[in-house]
C-alpha positions in Angstrom: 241.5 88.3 141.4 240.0 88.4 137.8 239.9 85.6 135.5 242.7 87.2 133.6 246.3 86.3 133.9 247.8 88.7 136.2 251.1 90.4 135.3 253.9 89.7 137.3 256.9 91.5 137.8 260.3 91.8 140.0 261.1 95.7 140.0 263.8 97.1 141.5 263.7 100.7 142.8 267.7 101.0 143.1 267.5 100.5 146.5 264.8 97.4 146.9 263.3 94.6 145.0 260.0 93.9 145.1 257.3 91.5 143.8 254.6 93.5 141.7 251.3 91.9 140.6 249.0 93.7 138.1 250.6 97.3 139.6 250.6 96.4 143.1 254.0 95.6 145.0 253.1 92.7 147.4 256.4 91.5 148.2 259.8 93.0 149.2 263.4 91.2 149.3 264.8 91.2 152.7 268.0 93.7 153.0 271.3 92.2 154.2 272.2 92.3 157.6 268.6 91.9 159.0 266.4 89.1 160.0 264.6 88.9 156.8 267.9 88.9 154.5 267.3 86.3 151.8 263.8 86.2 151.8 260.4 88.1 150.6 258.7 90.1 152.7 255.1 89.6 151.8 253.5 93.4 152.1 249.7 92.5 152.0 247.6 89.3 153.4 247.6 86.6 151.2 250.7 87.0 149.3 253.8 84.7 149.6 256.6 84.5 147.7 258.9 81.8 147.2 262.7 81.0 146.0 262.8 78.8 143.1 265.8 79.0 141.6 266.7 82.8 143.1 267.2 85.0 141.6 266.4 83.5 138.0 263.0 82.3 139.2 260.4 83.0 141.9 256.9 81.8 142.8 254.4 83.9 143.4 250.9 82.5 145.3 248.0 84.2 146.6 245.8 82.4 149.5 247.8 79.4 148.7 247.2 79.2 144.9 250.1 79.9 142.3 249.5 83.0 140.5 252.7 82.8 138.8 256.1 81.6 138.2 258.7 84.4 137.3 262.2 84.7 135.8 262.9 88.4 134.9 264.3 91.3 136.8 263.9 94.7 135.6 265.5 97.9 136.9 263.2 101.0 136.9 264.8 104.4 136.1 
C-alpha cells in the first residue's frame, strides 16, 4: 500500500456489492440464502471487511490495519 490514502468504495453491479479499494474489488456481500448471507466475502489475502453500522458504515482493514471506514453506496450503471 502507498502512503496515500486509498479510495474506498461500496459498488454495486445490480446484482452484487462489493468492497473496492483504489480500483480493486476485494470484498463481496454474501447473497441470501447461502452460508455467507450477511457478511463480506474477502476476495484477496489480507482483506477483511467488517459491519459497523451496515449498511450505513463498514470497515475496511488490510493485514489487520484499518484502511478505512466507509458510509456510501453507489450503484454503477
Amino acid at each position: 500500500m502507498s502512503k496515500d490514502p486509498p479510495t474506498v468504495e461500496m459498488i454495486s453491479d445490480g446484482d452484487d456489492l462489493f468492497v473496492v479499494v483504489n480500483g480493486v474489488k476485494v470484498a463481496k456481500r454474501g447473497r441470501p440464502g447461502t452460508a455467507q448471507a450477511n457478511t463480506w466475502v474477502s476476495l484477496g489475502p489480507g482483506w477483511t471487511v467488517l459491519d459497523r453500522n451496515y449498511p450505513e458504515e463498514i470497515e475496511v482493514m488490510f493485514e489487520g490495519v484499518r484502511i478505512s471506514l466507509i458510509e456510501r453506496v453507489r450503484q454503477d450503471e
